[in-house]
N, C-alpha and C positions, 0 to 999 in steps of 0.2 A: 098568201103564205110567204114569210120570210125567209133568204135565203139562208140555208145550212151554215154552220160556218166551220170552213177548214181548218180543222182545229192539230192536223197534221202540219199543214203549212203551217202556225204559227208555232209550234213547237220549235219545229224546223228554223224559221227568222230569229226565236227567243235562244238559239243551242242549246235544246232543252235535250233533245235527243242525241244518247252515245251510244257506242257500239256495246255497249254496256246497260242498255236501257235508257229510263226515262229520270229526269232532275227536274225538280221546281220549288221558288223557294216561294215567300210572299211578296217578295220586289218581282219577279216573276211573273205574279200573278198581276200585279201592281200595272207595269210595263203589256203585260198583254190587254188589260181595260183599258189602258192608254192607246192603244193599237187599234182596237176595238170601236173605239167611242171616236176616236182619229183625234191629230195634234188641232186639227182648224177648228172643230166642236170645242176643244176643251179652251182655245185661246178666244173664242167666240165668249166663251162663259166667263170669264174674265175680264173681259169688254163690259156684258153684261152686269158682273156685280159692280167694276166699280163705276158703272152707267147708275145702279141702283133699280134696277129694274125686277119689276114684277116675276119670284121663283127666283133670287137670286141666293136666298137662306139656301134651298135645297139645293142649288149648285156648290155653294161656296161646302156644304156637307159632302156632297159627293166629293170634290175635289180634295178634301180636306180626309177621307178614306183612302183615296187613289193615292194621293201627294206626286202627282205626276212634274216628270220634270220641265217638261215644256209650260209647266204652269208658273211652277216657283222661276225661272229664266225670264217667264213673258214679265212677271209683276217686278222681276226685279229691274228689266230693261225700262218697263213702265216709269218707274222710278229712278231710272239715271237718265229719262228721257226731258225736254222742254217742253212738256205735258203740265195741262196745268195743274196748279200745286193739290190740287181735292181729290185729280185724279192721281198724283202721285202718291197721297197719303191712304190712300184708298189700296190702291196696289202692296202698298205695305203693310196695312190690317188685313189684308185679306193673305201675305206672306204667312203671316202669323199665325195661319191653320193651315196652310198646305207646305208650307215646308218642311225639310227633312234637313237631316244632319248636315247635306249640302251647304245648305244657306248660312250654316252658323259663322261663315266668315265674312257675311254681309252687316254682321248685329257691329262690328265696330263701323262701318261706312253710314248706318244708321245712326247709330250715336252721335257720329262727327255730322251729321245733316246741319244744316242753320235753321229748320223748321221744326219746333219742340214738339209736334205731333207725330212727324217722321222720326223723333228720337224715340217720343213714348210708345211708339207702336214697333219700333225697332227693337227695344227692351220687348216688348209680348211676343217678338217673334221668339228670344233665349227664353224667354218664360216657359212656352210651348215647348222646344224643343226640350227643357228639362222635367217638366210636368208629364210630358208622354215618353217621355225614357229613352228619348232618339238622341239624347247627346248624355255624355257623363257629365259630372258636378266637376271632375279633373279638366275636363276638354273646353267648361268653359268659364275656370276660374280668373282667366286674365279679364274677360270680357264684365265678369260680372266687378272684378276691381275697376277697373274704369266707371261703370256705370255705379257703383258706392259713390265717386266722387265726382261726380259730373254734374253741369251747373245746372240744368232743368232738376227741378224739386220734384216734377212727376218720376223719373228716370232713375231718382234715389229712393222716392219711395220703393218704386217696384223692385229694386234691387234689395232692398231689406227685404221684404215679403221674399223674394226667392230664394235669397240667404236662409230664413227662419225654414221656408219648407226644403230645404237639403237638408239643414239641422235634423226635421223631426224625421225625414228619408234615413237622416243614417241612427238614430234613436231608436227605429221602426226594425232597420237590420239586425242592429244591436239585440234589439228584443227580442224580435223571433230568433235569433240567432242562441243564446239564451234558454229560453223556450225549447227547445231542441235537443237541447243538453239534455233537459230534464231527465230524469229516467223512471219513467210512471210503473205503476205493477200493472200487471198481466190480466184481467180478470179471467178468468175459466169458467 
């Protein structure tokens, strides 16, 4: 049988509990599976994906749910480390699904990389980060101006494509927005 788990105590570690009752939010919950699963399991998995090893899909998935920050820290240290360059570039596609609004100040150090695979996958991590809603289109307007004009051709493409989907993102607003207004009759 598995041990219970103290779910007091981790209330308790998260300041979930006030004299007021109970708080929790989904970073929360986030930070408690990170607690949970422990920082060595999850920087183990990381190893693992960009080792390329068998079950590394469903890690990089899980990971990529959790977005724990010990993971997005490890890949990024990965990558400013003297590792070699496949294991760096790897550390950075693998950024690209488990980061969170955090990282988005790592997408310029990505950009300026001299390896255009560590740029293009730099670019996927701002793709990500605007594609799942965890950063605004304001927060990372400079970012995506720099990568419009930057010399890798992959790095431009992906910068229009992100350009066009914030276009049809605020079309889409517009629209329901719109929509909304309407004012339908009542059936009875």
């Amino acid at each position: 049988m598995l041990d219970p788990i103290d779910w007091t105590a981790l209330a308790k570690q998260l300041g979930l509990l006030t004299e007021t009752g109970e708080q929790c939010s989904w970073k929360d919950v986030q930070r408690a599976l990170e607690i949970l699963i422990g920082e060595r399991a999850i920087l183990a998995s990381v190893d693992d994906y960009i080792a390329g090893a068998p079950g590394t899909l469903l890690a990089s998935e899980v990971l990529m749910l959790l977005r724990p920050w010990s993971a997005m820290a490890y890949c990024y240290d990965i990558w400013k480390s003297s590792r070699p360059i496949d294991e760096r570039r790897e550390a950075v596609r693998l950024l690209r699904v488990v980061a969170d609004h955090r990282a988005l100040g790592w997408v310029g150090e990505f950009l300026d990389d001299r390896d255009e695979s560590i740029q293009s996958w730099g670019i996927g991590v701002l793709d990500q980060l605007l594609w799942r809603d965890l950063v605004l289109p304001d927060e990372a307007e400079s970012l995506l101006i720099r990568a419009e004009g930057h010399a890798n051709p992959v790095v431009r493409e992906k910068a229009e494509w992100i350009r066009r989907f914030i276009r049809l993102q605020e079309a889409r607003v517009q629209w329901m927005g719109k929509f909304s207004e309407l004012q339908l009759p009542v059936s009875e």
